[in-house]
N, C-alpha and C positions, 0 to 999 in steps of 0.2 A: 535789936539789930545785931550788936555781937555775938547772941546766944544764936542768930541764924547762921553764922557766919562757920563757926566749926561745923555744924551739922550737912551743910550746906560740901564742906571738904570732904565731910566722911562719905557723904551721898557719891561725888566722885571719883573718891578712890577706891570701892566697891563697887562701883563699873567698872572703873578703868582692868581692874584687877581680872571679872569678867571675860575681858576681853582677852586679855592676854591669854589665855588658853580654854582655846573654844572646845566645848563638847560635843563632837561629832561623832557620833557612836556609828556610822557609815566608814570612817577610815580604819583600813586594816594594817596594822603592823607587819614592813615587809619583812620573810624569813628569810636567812640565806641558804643561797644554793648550793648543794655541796658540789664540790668539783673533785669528777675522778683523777686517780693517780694516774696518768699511761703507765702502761706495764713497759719493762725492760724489757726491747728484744732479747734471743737469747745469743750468748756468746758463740763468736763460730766455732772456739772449740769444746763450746759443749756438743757438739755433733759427732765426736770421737769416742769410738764406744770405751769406759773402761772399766765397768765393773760387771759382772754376771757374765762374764766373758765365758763363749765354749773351753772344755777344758784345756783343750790341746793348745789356747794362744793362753797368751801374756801379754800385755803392753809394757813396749820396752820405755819410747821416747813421744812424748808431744813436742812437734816443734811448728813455730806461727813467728811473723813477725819479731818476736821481740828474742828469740832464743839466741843465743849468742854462738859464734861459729863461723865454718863455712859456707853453710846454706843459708842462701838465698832462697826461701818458699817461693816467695810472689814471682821470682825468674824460674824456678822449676817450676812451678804450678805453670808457667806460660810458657814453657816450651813443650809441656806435656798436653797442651792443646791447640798448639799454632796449626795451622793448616790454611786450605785455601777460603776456609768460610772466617769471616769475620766477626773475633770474639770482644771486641771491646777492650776497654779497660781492665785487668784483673785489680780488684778491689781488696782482695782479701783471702789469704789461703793458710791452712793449716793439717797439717798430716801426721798421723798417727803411724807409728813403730809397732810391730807384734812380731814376737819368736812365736815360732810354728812348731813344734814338736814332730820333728820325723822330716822337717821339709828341706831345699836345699838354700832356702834362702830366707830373709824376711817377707811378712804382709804390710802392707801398708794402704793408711784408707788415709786419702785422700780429697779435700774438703775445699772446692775454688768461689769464690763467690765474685759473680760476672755485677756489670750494670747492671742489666737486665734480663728477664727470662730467655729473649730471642737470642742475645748471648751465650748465655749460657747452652742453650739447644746448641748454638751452633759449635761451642764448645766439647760437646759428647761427641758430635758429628766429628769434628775434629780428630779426636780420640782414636775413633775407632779405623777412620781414614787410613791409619800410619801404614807408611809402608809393611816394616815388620808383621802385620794382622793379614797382607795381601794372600797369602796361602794357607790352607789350612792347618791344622797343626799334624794331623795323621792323614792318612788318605781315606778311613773311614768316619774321622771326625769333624764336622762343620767349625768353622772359627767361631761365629756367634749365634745368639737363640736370644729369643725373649722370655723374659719372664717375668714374672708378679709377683711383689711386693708391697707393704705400707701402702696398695691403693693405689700403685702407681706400675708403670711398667717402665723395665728397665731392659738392658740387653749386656747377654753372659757372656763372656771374654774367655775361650778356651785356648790354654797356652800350654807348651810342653817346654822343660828345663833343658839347658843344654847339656844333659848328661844320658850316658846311654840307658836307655830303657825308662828314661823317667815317665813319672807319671804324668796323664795328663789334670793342668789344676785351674779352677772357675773363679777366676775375676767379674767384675760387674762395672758398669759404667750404667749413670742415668742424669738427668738434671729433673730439677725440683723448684720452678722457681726461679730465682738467680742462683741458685747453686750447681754446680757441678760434683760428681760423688765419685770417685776410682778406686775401685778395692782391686789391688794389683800382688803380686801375679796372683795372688788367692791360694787357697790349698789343694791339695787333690783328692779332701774329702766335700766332694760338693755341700752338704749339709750344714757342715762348718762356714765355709766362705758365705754363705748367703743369710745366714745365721748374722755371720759379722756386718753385711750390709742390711739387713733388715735395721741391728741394733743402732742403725743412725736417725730410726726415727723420719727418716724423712726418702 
């Protein structure tokens, strides 16, 4: 009877043991899922062109938000599109300085980012609204034109400097989205200025 009695334990703890991890050749090892990174929008002032620049600019100054000074962007970007259409919130603005070689003054591109795309539209509408744009700049020159770019169409801003016989030079205004884009006054080598707005990519 005692010699059954150990046999009898080992008999159960070689079940027991059994038990506790069953062989189920049916269950899969779950793997994990990889989870993508989101990608970083891109900053708004990477939108400002500044390298492979035509030769005749330079970028002088970036200024956005944080640049320390007199300028207020986000109130200049909002008065350079107030109007009677409604542009929302300006969220965000920053604008590019460029010496012009030959010209009478600076280029500047200019970068507003509305709410939203209708915003923003009504933002360019804005723009081009200004009194100042109400006449044309010569008598055989149209104030604006369309034109094509990065896929998208934009319209040309022709302006004449207030000096005698200046030239006449081709600004661009368009929106992209939430953004609004002003390349002002431009130069008065057309090629150059739309050169400079193309190079915003957008």
């Amino acid at each position: 009877m005692k010699s059954i009695l150990p046999i009898a334990v080992l008999i159960v703890a070689i079940a027991a043991s059994a038990c506790i991890i069953p062989d189920d050749s049916n269950t899969e090892t779950p793997t994990p899922t990889a989870t993508a990174t989101p990608e970083t929008p891109p900053a708004i002032a990477d939108m400002i062109p500044g390298g492979d620049l035509p030769e005749s600019l330079a970028l002088r100054a970036v200024i956005d938000v944080n640049t320390e000074g007199t300028v207020d962007i986000i109130k200049e970007a909002a008065s350079m599109v107030s109007g009677s259409l409604g542009v929302g919130e300006i969220t965000d603005a920053v604008q590019g300085v460029y010496s012009a070689e030959g010209e009478y003054t600076d280029v500047t591109v200019t970068v507003i980012e509305c709410a939203d795309s209708v915003n923003a539209a009504n933002a360019a509408r804005n723009y081009k609204n200004q009194p100042k744009f109400e006449n044309p700049p010569a008598r055989t020159v149209s104030r604006f034109a369309k034109v094509n770019f990065n896929g998208h169409e934009a319209t040309e801003v022709r302006t004449r400097p207030p000096i005698e016989d200046g030239d006449i030079r081709y600004g661009y205004v368009w929106s992209n989205g939430n953004y609004v884009f002003i390349v002002e006054p431009g130069t008065s080598d057309k090629s150059t200025s739309m050169e400079l707005a193309r190079m915003t990519g957008y």
